[in-house]
mmJSON file of the N, C-alpha and C atoms, coordinates in Angstrom:
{"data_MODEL":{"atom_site":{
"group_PDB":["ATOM","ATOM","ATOM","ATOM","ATOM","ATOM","ATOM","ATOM","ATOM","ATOM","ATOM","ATOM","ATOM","ATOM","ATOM","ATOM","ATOM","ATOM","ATOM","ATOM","ATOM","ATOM","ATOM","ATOM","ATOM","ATOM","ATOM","ATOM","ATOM","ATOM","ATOM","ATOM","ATOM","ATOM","ATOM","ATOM","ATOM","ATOM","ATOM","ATOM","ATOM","ATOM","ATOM","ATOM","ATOM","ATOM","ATOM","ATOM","ATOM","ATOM","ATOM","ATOM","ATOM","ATOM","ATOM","ATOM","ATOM","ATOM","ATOM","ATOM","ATOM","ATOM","ATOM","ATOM","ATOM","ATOM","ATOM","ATOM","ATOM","ATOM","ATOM","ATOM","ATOM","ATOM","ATOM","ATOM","ATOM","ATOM","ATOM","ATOM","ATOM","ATOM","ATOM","ATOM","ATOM","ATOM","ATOM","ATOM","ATOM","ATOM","ATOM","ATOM","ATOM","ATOM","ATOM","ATOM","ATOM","ATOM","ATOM","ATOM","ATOM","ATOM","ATOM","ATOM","ATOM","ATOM","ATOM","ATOM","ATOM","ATOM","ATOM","ATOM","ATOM","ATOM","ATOM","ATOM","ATOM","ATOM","ATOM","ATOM","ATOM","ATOM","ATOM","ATOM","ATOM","ATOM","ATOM","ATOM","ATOM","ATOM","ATOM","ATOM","ATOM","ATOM","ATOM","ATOM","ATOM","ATOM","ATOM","ATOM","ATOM","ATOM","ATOM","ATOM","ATOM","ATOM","ATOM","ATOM","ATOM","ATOM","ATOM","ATOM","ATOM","ATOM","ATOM","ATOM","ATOM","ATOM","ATOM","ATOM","ATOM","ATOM","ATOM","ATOM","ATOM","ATOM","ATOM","ATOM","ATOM","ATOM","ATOM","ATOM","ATOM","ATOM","ATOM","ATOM","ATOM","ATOM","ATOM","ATOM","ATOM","ATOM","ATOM","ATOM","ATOM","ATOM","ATOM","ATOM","ATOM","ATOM","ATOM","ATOM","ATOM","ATOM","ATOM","ATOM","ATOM","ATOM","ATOM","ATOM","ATOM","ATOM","ATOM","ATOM","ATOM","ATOM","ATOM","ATOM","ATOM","ATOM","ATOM","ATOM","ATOM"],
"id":[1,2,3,4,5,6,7,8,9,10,11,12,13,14,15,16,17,18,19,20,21,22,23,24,25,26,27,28,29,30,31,32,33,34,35,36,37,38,39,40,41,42,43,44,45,46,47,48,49,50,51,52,53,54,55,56,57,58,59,60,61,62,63,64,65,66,67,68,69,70,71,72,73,74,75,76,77,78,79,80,81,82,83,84,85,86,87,88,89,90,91,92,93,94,95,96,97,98,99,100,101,102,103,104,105,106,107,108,109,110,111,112,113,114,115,116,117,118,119,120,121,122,123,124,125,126,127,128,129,130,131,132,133,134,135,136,137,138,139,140,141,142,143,144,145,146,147,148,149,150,151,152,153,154,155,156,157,158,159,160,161,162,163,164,165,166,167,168,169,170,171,172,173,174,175,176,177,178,179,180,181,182,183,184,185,186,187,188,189,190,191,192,193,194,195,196,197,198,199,200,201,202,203,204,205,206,207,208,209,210,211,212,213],
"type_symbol":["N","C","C","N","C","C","N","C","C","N","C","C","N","C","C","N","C","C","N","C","C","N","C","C","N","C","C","N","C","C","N","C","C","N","C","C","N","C","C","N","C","C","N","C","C","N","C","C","N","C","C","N","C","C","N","C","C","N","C","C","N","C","C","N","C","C","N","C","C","N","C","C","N","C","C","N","C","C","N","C","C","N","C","C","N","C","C","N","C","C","N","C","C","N","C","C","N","C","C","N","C","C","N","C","C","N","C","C","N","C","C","N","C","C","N","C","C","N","C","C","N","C","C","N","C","C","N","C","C","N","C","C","N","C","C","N","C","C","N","C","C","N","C","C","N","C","C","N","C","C","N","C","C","N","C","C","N","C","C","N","C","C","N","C","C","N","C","C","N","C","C","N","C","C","N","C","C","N","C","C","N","C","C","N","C","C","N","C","C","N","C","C","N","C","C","N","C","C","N","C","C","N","C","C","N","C","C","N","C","C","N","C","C"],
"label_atom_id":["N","CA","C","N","CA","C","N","CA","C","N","CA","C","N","CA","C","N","CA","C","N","CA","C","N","CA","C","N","CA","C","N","CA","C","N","CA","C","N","CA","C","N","CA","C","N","CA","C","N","CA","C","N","CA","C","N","CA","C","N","CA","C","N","CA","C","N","CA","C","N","CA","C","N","CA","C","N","CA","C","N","CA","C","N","CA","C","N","CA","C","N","CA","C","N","CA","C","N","CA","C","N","CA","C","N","CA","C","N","CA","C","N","CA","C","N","CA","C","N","CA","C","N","CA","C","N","CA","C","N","CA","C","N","CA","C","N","CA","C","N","CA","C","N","CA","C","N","CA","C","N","CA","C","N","CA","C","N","CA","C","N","CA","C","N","CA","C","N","CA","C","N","CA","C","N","CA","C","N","CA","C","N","CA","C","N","CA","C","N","CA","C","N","CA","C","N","CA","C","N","CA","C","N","CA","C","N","CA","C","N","CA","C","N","CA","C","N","CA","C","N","CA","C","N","CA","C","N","CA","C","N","CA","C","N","CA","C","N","CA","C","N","CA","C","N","CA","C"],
"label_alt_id":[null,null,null,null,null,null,null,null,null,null,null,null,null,null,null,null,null,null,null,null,null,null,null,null,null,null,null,null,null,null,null,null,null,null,null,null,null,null,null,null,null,null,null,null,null,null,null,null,null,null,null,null,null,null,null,null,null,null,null,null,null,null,null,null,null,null,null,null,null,null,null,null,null,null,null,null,null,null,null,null,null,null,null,null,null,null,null,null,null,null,null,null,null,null,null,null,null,null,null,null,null,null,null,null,null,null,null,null,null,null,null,null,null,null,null,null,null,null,null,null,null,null,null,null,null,null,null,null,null,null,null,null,null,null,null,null,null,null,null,null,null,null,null,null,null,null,null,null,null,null,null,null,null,null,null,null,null,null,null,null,null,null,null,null,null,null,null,null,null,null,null,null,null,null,null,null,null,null,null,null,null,null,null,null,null,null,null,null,null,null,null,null,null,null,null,null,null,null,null,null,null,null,null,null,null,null,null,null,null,null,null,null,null],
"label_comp_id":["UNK","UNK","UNK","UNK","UNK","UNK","UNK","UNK","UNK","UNK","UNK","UNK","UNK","UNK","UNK","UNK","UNK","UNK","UNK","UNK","UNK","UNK","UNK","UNK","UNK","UNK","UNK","UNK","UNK","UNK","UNK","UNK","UNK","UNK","UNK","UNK","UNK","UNK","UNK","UNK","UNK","UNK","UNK","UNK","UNK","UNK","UNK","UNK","UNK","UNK","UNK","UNK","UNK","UNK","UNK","UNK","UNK","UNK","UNK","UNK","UNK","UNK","UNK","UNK","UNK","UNK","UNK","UNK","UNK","UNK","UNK","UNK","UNK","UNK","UNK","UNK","UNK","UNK","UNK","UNK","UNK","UNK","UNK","UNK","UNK","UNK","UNK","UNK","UNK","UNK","UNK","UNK","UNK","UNK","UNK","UNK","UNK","UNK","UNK","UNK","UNK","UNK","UNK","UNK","UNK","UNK","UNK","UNK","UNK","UNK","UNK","UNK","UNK","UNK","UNK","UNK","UNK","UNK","UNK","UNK","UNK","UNK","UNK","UNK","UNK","UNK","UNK","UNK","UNK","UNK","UNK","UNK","UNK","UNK","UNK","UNK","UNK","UNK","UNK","UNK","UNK","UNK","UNK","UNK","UNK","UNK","UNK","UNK","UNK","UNK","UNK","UNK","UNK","UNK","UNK","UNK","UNK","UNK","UNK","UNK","UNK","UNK","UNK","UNK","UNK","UNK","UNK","UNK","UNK","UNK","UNK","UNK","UNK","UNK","UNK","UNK","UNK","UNK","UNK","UNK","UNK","UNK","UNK","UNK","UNK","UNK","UNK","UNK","UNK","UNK","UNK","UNK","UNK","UNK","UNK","UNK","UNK","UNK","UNK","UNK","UNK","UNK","UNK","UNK","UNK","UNK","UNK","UNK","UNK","UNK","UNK","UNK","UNK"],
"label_asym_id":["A","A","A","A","A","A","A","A","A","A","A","A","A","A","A","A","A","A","A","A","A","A","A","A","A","A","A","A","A","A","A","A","A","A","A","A","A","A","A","A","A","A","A","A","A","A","A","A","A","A","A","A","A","A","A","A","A","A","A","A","A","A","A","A","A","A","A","A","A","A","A","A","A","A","A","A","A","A","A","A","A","A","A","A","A","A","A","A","A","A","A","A","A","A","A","A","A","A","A","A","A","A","A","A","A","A","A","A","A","A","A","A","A","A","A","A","A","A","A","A","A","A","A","A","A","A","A","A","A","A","A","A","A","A","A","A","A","A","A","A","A","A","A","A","A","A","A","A","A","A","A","A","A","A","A","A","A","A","A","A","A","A","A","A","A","A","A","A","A","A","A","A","A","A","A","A","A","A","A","A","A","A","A","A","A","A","A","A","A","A","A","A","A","A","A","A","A","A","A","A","A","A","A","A","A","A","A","A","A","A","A","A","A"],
"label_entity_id":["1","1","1","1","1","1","1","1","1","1","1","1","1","1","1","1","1","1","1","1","1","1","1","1","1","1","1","1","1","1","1","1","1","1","1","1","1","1","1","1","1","1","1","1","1","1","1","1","1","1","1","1","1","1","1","1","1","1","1","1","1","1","1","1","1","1","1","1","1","1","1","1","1","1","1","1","1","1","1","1","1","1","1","1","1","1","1","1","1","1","1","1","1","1","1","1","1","1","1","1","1","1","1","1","1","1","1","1","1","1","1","1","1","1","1","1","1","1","1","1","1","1","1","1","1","1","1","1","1","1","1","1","1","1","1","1","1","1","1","1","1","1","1","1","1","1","1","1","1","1","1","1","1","1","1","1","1","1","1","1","1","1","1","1","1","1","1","1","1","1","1","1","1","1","1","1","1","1","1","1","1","1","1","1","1","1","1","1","1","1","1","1","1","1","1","1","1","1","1","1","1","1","1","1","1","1","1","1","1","1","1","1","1"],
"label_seq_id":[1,1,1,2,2,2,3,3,3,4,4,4,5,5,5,6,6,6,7,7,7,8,8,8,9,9,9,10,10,10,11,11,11,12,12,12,13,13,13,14,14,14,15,15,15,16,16,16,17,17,17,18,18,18,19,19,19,20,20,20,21,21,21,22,22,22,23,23,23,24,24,24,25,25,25,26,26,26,27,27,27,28,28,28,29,29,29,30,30,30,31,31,31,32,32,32,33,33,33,34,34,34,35,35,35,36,36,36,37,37,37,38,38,38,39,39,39,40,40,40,41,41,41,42,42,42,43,43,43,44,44,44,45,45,45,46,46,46,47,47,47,48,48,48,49,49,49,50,50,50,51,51,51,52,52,52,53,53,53,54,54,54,55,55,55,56,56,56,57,57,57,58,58,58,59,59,59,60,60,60,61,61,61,62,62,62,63,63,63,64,64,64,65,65,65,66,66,66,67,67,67,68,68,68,69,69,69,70,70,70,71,71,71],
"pdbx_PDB_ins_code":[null,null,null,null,null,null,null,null,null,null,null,null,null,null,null,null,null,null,null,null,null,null,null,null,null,null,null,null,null,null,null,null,null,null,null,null,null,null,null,null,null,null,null,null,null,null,null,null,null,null,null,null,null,null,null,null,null,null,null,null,null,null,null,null,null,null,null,null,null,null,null,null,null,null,null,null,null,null,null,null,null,null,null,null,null,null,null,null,null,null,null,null,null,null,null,null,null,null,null,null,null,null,null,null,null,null,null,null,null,null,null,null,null,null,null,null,null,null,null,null,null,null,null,null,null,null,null,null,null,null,null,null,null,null,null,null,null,null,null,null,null,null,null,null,null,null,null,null,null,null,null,null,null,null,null,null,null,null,null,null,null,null,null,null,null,null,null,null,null,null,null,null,null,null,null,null,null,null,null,null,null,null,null,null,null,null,null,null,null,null,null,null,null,null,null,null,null,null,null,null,null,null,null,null,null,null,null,null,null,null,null,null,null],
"Cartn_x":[-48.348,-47.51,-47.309,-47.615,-47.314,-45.93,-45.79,-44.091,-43.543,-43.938,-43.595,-42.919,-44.085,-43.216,-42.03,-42.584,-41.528,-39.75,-39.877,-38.577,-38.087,-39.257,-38.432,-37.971,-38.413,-38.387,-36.689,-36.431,-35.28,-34.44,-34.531,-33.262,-32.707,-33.848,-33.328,-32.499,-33.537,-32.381,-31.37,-30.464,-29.699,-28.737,-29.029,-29.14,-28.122,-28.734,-28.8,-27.58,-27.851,-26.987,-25.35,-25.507,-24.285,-23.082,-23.873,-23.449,-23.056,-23.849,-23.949,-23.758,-24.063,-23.59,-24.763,-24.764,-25.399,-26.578,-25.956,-26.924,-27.791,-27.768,-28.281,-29.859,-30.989,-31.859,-32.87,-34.305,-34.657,-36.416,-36.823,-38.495,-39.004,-40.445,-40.779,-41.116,-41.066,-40.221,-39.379,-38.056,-36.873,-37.421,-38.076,-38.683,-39.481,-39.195,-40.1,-39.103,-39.338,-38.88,-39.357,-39.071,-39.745,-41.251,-41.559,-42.705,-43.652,-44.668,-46.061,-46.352,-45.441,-45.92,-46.877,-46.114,-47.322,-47.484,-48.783,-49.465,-50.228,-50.414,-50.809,-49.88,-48.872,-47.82,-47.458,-47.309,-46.673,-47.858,-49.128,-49.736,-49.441,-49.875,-49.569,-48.274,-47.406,-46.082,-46.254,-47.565,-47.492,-48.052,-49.382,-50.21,-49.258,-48.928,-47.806,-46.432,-46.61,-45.274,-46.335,-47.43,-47.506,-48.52,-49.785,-50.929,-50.888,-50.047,-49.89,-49.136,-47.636,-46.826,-46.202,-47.251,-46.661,-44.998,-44.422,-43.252,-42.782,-41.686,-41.119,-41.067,-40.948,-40.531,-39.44,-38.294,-36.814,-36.659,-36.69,-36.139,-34.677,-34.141,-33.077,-33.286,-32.797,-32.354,-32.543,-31.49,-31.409,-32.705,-33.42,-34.573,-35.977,-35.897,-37.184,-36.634,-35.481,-35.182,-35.448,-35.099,-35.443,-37.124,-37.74,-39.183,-39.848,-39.386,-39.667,-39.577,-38.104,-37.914,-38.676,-39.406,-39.948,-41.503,-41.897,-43.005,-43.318],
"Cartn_y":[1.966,1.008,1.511,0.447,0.988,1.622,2.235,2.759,1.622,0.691,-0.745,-1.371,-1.831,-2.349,-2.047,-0.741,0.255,-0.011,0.29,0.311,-0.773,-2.363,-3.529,-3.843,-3.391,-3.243,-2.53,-1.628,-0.737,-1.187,-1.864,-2.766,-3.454,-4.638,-5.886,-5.784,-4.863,-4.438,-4.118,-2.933,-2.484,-3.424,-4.578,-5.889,-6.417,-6.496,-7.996,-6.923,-6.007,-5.258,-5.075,-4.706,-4.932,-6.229,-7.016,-8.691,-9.37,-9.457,-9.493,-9.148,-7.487,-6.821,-6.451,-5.504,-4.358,-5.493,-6.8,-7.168,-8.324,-8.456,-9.154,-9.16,-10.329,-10.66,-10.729,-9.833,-10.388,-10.683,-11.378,-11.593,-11.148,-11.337,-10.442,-11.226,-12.894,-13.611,-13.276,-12.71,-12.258,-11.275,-10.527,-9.186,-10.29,-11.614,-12.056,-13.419,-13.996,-15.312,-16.846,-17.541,-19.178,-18.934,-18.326,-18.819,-17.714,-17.76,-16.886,-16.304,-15.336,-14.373,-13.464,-13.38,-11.801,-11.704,-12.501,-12.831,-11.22,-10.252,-9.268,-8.32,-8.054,-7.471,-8.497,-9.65,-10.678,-10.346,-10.299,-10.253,-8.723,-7.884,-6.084,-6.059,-6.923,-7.304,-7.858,-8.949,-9.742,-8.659,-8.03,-7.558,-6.224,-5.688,-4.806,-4.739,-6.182,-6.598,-7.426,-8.142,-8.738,-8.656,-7.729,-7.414,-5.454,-4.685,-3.544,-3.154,-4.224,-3.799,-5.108,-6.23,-7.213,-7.959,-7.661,-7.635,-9.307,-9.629,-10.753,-11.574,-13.313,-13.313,-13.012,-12.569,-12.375,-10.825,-10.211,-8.429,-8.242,-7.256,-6.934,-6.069,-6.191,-5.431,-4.033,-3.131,-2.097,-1.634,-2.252,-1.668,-1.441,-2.579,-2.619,-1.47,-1.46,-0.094,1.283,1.42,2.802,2.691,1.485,2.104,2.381,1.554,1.862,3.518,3.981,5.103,6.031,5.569,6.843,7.037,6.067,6.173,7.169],
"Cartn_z":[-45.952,-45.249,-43.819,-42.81,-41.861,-41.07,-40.292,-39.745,-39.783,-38.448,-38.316,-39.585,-40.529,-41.497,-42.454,-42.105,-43.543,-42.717,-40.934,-40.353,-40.742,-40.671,-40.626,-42.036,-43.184,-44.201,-44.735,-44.173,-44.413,-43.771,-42.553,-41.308,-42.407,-42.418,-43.443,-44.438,-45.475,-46.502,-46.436,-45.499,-45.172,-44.518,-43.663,-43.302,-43.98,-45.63,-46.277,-47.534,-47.655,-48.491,-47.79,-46.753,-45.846,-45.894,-45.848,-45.753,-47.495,-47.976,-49.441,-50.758,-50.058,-52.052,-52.352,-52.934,-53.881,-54.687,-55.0,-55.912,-55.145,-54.083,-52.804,-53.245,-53.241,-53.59,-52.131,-52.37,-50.704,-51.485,-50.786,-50.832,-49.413,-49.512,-48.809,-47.11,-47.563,-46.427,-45.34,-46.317,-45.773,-44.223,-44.323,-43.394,-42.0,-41.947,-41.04,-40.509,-39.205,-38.788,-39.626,-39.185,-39.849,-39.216,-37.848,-37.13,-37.466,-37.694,-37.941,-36.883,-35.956,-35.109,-35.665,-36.686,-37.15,-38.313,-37.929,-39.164,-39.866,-39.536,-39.897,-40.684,-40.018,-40.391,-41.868,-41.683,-43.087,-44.211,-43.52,-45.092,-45.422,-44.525,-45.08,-46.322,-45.697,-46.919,-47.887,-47.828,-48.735,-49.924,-49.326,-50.098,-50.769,-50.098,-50.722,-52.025,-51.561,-52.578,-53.868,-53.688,-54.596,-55.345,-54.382,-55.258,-55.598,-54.673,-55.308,-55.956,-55.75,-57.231,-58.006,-57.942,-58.563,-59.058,-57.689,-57.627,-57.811,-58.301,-58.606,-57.519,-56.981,-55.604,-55.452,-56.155,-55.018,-56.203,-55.274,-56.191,-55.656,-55.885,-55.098,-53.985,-53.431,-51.733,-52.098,-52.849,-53.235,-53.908,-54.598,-55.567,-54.335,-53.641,-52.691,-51.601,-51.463,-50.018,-50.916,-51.841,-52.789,-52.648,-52.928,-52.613,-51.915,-50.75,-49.672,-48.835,-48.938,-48.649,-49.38,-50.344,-50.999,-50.432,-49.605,-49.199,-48.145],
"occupancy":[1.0,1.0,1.0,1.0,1.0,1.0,1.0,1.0,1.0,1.0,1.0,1.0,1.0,1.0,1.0,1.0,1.0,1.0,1.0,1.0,1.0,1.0,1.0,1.0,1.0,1.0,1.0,1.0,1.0,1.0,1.0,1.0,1.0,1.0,1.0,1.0,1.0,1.0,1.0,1.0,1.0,1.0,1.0,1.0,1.0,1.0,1.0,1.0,1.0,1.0,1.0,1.0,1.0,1.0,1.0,1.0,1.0,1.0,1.0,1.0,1.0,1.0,1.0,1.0,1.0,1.0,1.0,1.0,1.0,1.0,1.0,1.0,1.0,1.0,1.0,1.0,1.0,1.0,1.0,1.0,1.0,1.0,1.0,1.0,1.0,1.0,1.0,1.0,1.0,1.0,1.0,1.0,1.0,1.0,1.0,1.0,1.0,1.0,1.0,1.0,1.0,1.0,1.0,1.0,1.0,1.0,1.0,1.0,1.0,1.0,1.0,1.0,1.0,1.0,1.0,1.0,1.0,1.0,1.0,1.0,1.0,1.0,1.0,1.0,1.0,1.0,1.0,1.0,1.0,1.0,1.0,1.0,1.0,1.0,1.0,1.0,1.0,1.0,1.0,1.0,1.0,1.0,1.0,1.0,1.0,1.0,1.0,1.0,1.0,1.0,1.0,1.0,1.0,1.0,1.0,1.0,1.0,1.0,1.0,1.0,1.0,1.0,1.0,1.0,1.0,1.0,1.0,1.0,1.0,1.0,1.0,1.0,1.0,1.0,1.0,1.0,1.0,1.0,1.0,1.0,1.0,1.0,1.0,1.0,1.0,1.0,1.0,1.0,1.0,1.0,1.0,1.0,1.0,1.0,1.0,1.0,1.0,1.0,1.0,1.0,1.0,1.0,1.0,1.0,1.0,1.0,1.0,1.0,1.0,1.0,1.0,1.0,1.0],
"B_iso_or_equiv":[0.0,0.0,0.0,0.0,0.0,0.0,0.0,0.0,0.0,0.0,0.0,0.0,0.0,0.0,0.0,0.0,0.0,0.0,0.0,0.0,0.0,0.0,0.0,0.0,0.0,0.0,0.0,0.0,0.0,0.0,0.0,0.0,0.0,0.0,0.0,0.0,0.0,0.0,0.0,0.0,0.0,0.0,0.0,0.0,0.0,0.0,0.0,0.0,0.0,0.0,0.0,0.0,0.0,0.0,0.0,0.0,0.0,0.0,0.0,0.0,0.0,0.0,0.0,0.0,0.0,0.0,0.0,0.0,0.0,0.0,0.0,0.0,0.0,0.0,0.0,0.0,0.0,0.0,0.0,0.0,0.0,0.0,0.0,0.0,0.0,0.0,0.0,0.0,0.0,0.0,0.0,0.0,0.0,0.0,0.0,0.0,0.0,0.0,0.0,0.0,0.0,0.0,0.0,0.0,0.0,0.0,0.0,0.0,0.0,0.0,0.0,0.0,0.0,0.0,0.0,0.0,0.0,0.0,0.0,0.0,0.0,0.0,0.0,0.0,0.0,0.0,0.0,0.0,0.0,0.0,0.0,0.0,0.0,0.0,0.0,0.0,0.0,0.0,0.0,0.0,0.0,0.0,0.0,0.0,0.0,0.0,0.0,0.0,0.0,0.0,0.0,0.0,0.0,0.0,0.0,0.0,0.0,0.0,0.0,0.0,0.0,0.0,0.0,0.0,0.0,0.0,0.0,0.0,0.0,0.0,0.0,0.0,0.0,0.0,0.0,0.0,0.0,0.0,0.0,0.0,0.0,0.0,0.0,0.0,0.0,0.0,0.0,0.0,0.0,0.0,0.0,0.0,0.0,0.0,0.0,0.0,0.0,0.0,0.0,0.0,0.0,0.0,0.0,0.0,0.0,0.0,0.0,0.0,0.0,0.0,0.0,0.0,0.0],
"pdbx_formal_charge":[null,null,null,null,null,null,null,null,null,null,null,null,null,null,null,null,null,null,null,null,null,null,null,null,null,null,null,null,null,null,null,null,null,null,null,null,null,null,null,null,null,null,null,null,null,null,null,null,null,null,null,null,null,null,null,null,null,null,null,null,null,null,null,null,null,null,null,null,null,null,null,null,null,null,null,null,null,null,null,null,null,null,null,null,null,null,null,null,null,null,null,null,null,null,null,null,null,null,null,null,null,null,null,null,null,null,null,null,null,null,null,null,null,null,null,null,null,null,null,null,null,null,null,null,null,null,null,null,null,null,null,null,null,null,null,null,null,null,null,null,null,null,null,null,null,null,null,null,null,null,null,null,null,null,null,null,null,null,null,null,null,null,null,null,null,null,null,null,null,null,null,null,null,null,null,null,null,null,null,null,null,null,null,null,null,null,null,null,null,null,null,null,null,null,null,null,null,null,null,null,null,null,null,null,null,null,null,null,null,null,null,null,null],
"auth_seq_id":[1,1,1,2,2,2,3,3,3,4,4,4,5,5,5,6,6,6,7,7,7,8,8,8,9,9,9,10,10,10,11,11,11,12,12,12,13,13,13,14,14,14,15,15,15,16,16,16,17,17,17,18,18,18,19,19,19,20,20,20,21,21,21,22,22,22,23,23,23,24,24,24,25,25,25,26,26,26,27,27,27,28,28,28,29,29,29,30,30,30,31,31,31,32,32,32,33,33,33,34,34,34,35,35,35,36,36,36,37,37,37,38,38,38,39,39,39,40,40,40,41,41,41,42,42,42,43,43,43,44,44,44,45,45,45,46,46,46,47,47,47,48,48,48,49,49,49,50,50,50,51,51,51,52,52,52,53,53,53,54,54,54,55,55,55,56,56,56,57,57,57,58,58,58,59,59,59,60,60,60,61,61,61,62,62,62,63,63,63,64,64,64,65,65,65,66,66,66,67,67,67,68,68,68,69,69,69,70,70,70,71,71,71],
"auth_comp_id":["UNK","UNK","UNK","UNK","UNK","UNK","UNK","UNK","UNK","UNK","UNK","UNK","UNK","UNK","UNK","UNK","UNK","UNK","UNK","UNK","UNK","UNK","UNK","UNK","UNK","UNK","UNK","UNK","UNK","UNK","UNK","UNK","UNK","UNK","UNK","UNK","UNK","UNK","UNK","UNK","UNK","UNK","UNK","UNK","UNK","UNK","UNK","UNK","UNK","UNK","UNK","UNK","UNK","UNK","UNK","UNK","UNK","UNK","UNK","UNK","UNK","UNK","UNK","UNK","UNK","UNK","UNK","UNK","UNK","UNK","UNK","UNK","UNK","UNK","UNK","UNK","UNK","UNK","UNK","UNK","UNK","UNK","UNK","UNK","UNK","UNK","UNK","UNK","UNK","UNK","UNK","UNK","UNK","UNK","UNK","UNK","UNK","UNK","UNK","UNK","UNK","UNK","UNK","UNK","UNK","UNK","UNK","UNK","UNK","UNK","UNK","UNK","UNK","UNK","UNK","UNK","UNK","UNK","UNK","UNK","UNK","UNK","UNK","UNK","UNK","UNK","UNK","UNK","UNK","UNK","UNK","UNK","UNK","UNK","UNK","UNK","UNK","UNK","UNK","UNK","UNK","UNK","UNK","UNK","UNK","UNK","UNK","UNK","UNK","UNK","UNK","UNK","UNK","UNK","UNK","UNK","UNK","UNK","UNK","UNK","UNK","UNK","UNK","UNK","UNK","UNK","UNK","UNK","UNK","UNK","UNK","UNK","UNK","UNK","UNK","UNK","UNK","UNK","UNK","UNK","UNK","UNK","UNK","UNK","UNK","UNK","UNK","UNK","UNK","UNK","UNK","UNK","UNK","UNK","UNK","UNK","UNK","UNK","UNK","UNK","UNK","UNK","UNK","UNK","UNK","UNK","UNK","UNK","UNK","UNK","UNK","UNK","UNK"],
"auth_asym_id":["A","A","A","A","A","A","A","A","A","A","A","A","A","A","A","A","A","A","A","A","A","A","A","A","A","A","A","A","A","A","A","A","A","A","A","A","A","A","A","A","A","A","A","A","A","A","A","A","A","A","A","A","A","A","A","A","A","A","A","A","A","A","A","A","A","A","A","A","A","A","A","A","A","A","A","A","A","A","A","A","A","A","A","A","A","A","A","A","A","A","A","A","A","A","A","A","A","A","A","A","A","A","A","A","A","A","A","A","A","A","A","A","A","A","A","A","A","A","A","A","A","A","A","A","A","A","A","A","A","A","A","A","A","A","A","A","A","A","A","A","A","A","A","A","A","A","A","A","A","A","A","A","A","A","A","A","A","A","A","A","A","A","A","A","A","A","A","A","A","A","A","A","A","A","A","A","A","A","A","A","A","A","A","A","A","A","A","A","A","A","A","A","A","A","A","A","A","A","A","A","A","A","A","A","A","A","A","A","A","A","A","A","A"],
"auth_atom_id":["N","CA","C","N","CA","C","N","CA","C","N","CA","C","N","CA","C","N","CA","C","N","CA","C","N","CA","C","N","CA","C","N","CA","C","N","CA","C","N","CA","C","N","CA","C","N","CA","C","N","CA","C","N","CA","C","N","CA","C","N","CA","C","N","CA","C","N","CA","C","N","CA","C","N","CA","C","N","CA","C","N","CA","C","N","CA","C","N","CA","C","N","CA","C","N","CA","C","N","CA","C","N","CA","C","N","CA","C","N","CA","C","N","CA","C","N","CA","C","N","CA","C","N","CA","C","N","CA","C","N","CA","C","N","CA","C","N","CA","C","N","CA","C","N","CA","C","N","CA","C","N","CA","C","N","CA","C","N","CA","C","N","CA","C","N","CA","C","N","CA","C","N","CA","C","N","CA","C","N","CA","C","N","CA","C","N","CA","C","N","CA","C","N","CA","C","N","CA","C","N","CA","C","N","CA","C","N","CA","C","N","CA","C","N","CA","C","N","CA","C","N","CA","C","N","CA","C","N","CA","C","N","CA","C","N","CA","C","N","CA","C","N","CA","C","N","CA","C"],
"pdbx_PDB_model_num":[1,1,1,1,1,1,1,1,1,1,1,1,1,1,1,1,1,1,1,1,1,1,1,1,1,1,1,1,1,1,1,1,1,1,1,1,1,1,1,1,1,1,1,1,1,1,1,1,1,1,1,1,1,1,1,1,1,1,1,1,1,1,1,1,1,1,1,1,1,1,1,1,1,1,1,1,1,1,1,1,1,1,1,1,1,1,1,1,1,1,1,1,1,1,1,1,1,1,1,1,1,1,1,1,1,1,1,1,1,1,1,1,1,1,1,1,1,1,1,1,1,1,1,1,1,1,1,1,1,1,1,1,1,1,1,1,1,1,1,1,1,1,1,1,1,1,1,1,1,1,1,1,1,1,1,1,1,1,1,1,1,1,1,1,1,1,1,1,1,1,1,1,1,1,1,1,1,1,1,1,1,1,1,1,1,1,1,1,1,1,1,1,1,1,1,1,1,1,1,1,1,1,1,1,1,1,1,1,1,1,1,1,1]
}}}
C-alpha cells in the first residue's frame, strides 16, 4: 500500500471514529470525493479492500485502521 493511501486511510478513519463512535462503518468510497480525481489511488483501494482481503462493503472504522496500521 502506498504511504499516500495508508495516511489517507488512517485520517479518515480517525475522521469518522471521532465524529461517530467506535462502531462507525466506512467503505472504501469513504477515503475519496464524489469526483474521480484519482482514479489510481481509488482502485489501489479498491483492489486492496476487495480482491486482497475480500472485505465486506461497509467494515468498521476501527477494524480497517488496525489493518492498516499494521502494514
Amino acid at each position: 500500500m502506498s504511504p499516500i493511501l495508508k495516511a489517507k486511510i488512517l485520517e479518515v478513519c480517525d475522521k469518522k471514529i471521532k465524529e461517530k463512535g467506535a462502531n462507525v462503518g466506512v467503505s472504501f468510497y469513504a477515503f475519496f470525493e464524489n469526483k474521480n480525481t484519482q482514479p489510481e489511488l481509488l482502485m489501489e483501494a479498491a483492489t486492496w479492500w476487495i480482491q486482497e482481503h475480500t472485505l465486506d462493503h461497509f467494515e468498521k472504522a476501527t477494524k480497517i485502521k488496525k489493518m492498516v496500521e499494521l502494514l
